[in-house]
C-alpha positions as CSV (number, residue, x, y, z in Angstrom):
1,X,0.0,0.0,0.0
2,X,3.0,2.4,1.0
3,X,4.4,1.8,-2.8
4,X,1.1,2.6,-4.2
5,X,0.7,5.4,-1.8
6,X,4.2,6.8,-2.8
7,X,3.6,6.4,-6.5
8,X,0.0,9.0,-6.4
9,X,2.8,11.1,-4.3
10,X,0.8,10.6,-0.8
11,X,2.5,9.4,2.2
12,X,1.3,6.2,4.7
13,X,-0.5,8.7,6.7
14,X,-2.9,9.3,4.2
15,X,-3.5,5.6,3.3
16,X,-7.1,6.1,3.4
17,X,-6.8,7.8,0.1
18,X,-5.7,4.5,-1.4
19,X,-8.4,2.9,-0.6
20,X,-9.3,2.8,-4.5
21,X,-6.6,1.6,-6.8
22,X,-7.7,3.0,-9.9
23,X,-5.2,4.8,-11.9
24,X,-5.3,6.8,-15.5
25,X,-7.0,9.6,-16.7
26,X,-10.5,8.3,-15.7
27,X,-9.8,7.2,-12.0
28,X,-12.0,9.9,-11.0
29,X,-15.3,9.4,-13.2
30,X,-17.9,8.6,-10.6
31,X,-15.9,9.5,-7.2
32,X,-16.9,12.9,-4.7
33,X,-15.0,14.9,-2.6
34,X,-17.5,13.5,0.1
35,X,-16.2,10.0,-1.3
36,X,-12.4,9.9,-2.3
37,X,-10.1,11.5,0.2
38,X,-7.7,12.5,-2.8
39,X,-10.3,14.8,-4.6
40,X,-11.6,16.3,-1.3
41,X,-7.5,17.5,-1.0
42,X,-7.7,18.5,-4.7
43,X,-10.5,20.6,-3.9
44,X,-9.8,22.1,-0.4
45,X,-6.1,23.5,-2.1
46,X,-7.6,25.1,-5.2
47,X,-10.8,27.0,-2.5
48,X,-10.8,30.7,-3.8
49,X,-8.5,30.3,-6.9
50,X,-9.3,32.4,-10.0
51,X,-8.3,31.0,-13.4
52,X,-7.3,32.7,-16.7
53,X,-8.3,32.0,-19.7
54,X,-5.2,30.1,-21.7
55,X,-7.3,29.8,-24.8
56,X,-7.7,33.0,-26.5
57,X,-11.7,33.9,-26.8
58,X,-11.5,34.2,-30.7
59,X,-10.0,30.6,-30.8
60,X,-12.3,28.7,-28.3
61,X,-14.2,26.1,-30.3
62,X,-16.4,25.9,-27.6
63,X,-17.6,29.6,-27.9
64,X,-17.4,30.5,-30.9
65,X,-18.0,27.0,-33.1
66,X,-14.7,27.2,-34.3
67,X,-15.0,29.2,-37.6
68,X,-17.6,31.8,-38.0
69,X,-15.7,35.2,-39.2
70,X,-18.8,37.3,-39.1
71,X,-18.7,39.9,-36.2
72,X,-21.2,40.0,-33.6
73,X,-22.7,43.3,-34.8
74,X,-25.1,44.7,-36.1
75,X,-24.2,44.9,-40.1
76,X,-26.3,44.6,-43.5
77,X,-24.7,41.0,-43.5
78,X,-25.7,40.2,-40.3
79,X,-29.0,42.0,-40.4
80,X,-29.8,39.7,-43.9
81,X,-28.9,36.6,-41.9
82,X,-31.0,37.3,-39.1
83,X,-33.7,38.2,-41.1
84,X,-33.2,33.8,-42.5
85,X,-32.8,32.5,-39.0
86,X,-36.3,33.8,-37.7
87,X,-38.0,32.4,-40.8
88,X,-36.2,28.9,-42.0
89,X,-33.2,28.8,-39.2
90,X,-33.9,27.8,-35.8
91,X,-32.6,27.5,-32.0
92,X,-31.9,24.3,-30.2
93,X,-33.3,23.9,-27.1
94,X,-29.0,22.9,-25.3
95,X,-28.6,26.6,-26.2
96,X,-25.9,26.1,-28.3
97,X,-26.5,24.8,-31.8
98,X,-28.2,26.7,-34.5
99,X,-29.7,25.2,-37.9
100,X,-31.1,26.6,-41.1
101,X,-33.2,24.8,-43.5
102,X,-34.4,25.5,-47.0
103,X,-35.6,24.3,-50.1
104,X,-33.1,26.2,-52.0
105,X,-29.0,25.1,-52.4
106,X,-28.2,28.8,-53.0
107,X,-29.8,29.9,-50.1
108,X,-28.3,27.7,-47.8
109,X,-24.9,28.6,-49.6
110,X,-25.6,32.4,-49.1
111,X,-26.3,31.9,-45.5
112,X,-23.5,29.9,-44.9
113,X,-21.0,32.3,-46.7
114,X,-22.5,35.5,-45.1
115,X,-21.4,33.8,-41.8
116,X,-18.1,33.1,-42.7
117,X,-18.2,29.5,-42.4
118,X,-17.6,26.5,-44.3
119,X,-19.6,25.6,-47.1
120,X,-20.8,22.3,-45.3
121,X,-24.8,21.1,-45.0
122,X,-26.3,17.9,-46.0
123,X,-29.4,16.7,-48.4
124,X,-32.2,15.1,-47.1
125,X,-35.5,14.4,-48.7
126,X,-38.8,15.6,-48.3
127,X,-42.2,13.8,-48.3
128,X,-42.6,14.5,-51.6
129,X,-39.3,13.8,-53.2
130,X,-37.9,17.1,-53.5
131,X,-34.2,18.3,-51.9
132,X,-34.1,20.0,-49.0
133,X,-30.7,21.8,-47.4
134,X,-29.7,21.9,-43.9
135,X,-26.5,23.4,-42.4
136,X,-26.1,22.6,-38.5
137,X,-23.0,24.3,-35.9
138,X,-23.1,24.4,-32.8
139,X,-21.9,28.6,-31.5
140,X,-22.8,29.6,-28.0
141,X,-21.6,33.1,-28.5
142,X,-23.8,33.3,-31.8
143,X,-26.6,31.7,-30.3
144,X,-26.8,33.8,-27.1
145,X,-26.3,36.4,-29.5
146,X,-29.4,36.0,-31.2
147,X,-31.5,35.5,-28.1
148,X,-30.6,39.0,-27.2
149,X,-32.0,40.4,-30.8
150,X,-35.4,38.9,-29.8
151,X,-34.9,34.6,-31.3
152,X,-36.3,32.3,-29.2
153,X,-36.9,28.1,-29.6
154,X,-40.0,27.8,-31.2
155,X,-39.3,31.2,-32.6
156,X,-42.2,30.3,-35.5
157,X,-44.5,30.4,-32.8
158,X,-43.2,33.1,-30.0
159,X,-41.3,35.5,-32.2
160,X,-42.2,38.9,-32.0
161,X,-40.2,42.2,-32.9
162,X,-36.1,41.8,-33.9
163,X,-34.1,44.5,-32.1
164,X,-32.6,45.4,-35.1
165,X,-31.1,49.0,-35.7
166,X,-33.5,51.2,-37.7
167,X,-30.5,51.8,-40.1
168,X,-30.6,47.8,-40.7
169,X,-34.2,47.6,-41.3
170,X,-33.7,46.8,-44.9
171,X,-31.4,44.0,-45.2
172,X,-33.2,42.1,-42.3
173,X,-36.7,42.8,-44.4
174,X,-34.7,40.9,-47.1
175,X,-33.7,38.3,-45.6
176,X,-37.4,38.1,-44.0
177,X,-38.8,37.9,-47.5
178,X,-35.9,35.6,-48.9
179,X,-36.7,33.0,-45.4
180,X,-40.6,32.6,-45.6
181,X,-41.8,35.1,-48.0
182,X,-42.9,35.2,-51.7
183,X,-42.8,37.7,-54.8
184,X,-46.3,36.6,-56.8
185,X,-47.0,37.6,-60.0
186,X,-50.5,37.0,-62.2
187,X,-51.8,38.0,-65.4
188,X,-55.1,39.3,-65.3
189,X,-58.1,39.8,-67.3
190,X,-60.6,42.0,-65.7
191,X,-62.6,43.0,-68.7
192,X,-62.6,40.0,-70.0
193,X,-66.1,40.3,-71.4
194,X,-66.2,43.6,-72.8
195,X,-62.4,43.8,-72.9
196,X,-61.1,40.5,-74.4
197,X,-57.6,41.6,-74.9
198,X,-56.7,43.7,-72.3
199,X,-55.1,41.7,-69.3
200,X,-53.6,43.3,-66.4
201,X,-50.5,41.7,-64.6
202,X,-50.3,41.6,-60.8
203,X,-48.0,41.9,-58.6
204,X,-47.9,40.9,-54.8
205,X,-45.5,40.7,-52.0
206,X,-46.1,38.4,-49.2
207,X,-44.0,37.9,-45.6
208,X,-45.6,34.8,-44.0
209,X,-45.2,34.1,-40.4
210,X,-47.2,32.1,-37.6
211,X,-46.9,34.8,-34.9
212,X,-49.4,37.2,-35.8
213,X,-47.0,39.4,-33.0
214,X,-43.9,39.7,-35.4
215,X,-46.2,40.4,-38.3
216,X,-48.1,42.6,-36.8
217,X,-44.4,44.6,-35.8
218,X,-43.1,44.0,-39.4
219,X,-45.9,45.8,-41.0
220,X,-45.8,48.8,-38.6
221,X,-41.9,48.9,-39.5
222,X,-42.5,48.8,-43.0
223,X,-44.8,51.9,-42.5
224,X,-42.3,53.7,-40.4
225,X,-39.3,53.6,-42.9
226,X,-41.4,52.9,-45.8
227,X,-44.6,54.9,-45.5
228,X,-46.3,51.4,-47.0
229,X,-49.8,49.9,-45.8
230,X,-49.6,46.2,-45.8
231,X,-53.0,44.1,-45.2
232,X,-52.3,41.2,-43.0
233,X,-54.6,37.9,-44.0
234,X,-55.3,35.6,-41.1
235,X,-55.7,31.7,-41.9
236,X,-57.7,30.8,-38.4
237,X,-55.7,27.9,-36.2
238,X,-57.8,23.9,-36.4
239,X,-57.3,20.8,-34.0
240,X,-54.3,20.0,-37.1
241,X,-52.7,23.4,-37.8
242,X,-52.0,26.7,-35.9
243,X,-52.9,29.6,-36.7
244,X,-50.9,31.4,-39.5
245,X,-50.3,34.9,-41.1
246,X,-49.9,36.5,-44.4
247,X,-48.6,40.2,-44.6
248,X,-49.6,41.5,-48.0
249,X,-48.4,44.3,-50.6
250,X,-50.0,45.1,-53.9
251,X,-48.6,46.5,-57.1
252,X,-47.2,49.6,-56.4
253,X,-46.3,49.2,-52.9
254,X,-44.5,46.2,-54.3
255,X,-42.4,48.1,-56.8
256,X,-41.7,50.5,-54.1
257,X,-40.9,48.1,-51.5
258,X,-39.0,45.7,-53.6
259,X,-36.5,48.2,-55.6
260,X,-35.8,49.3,-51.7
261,X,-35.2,45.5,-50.6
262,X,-32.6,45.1,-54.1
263,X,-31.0,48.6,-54.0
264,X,-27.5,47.4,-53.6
265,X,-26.7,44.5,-56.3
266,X,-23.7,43.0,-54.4
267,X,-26.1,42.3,-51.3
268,X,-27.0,38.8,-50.4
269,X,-30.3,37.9,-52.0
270,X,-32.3,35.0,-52.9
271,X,-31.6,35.2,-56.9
272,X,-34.2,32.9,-57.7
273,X,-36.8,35.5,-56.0
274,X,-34.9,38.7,-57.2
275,X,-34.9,37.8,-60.6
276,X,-39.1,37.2,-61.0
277,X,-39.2,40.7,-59.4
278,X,-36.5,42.0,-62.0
279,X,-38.2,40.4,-65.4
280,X,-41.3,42.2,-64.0
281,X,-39.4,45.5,-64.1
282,X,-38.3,44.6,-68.0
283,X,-41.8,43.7,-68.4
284,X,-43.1,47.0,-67.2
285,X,-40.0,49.3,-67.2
286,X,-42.6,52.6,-66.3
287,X,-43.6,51.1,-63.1
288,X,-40.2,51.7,-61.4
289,X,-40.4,55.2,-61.9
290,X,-44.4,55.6,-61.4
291,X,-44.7,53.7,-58.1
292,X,-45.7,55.5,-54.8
293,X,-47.1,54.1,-51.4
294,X,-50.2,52.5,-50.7
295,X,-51.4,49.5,-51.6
């Protein structure tokens, strides 16, 4: 026992310490300080210590997910990627890991990229056959991040305003309508009767959402900066579905809002969406320059 004793560096008097035999790196998994004699002594000598940090905070893996370059800040970047993690992203309950899914590869590729991250999600299948995208990290500092902008768990259900910067408005409304909204077009006959050959094409813009909270906030924000009216359709909650909310825009307000939402060319966007607002532009090249407010 003395040998054994002598080899942990402890001396006969403390053979009660010995009592357990186990040695390697895991001789401590399941033992106490109210248990083992050798981690009570552990413990007592390291009472009041303070540690530094030898890992600098930029290069813990455990904080920061070990490669996102994107600032914590408020920037049109991060404003666009907010505006896809309160609409396809979402929070994991353990408070670390964060996960974006979408029907689209270039989305997910946008989203990934605006982080600063590795181009890296995987391809599963939907009931119907069709691909969907979903890049998964875990990043504490991200995550806790987002919680203080106003993301929750179960943020499709609870979310209500982002705290976003009024001078960021735009870029998050983007990534809003690039996450769970829609840019609708229809050709119209009105007059079909009396009118045969006149047809009319629409345009709408939809944000979709199943807190009537954060539509009701994205609306009023859309009037502040914008000085648009949006009409907010309700779809009533069943025993099968919740409840669920469509913000609305029609023609002009579209033009107006849109051309605001694709100022900036090099911005992240959802091309496939841009582009059916942009051959409605070539279609109707007067309407960019007629539009005003209302819907």
């Amino acid at each position: 026992m003395a040998t054994a004793c002598h080899r942990f560096g402890y001396i006969h008097g403390h053979a009660a310490a010995c009592s357990d035999s186990r040695i390697g790196k895991d001789w401590a998994k399941g033992l106490t300080a109210a248990t083992d004699a050798r981690i009570a002594r552990n413990a007592a000598a390291r009472l009041g210590l303070m540690y530094a940090r030898h890992i600098p905070l930029e290069r813990d893996r455990r904080l920061t997910g070990g490669f996102r370059t994107l600032p914590l800040e408020w920037s049109p970047r991060m404003a666009y990627v907010v505006g896809l993690i309160a609409t396809d992203g979402c929070l994991s309950k353990d408070r670390r890991h964060i996960s974006f899914d979408t029907n689209d590869r270039q989305l997910v590729e946008t989203f990934l990229n605006c982080l600063g991250r590795p181009i890296r999600y995987r391809t599963m299948k939907t009931l119907v056959g069709n691909d969907r995208y979903q890049a998964q990290f875990s990043d504490v500092r991200f995550y806790r991040w987002l919680v203080a902008a106003g993301l929750t768990p179960r943020k499709s259900l609870t979310l209500g305003s982002i705290a976003a910067p009024r001078d960021f408005f735009m870029p998050l409304a983007r990534g809003l309508l690039d996450g769970d909204g829609s840019i609708y077009t229809l050709l119209h006959a009105p007059t079909r009767k009396k009118y045969p050959n006149y047809t009319y094409e629409r345009l709408w813009t939809h944000f979709t959402s199943a807190s009537e909270e954060h539509i009701e906030w994205l609306r009023a924000q859309i009037l502040i900066v914008m000085g648009l009216r949006g009409y907010i359709e309700r779809r009533r909650e069943t025993n099968e579905r919740h409840a669920f909310f469509r913000l609305k825009y029609g023609n002009r307000a579209s033009v107006t809002l849109l051309s605001a939402l694709y100022a900036a060319p090099g911005e992240p966007r959802l091309e496939r969406k841009w582009r059916k607002f942009d051959q409605y532009l070539r279609r109707h090249p007067r309407a960019d320059n007629s539009a005003e407010g209302g819907t």
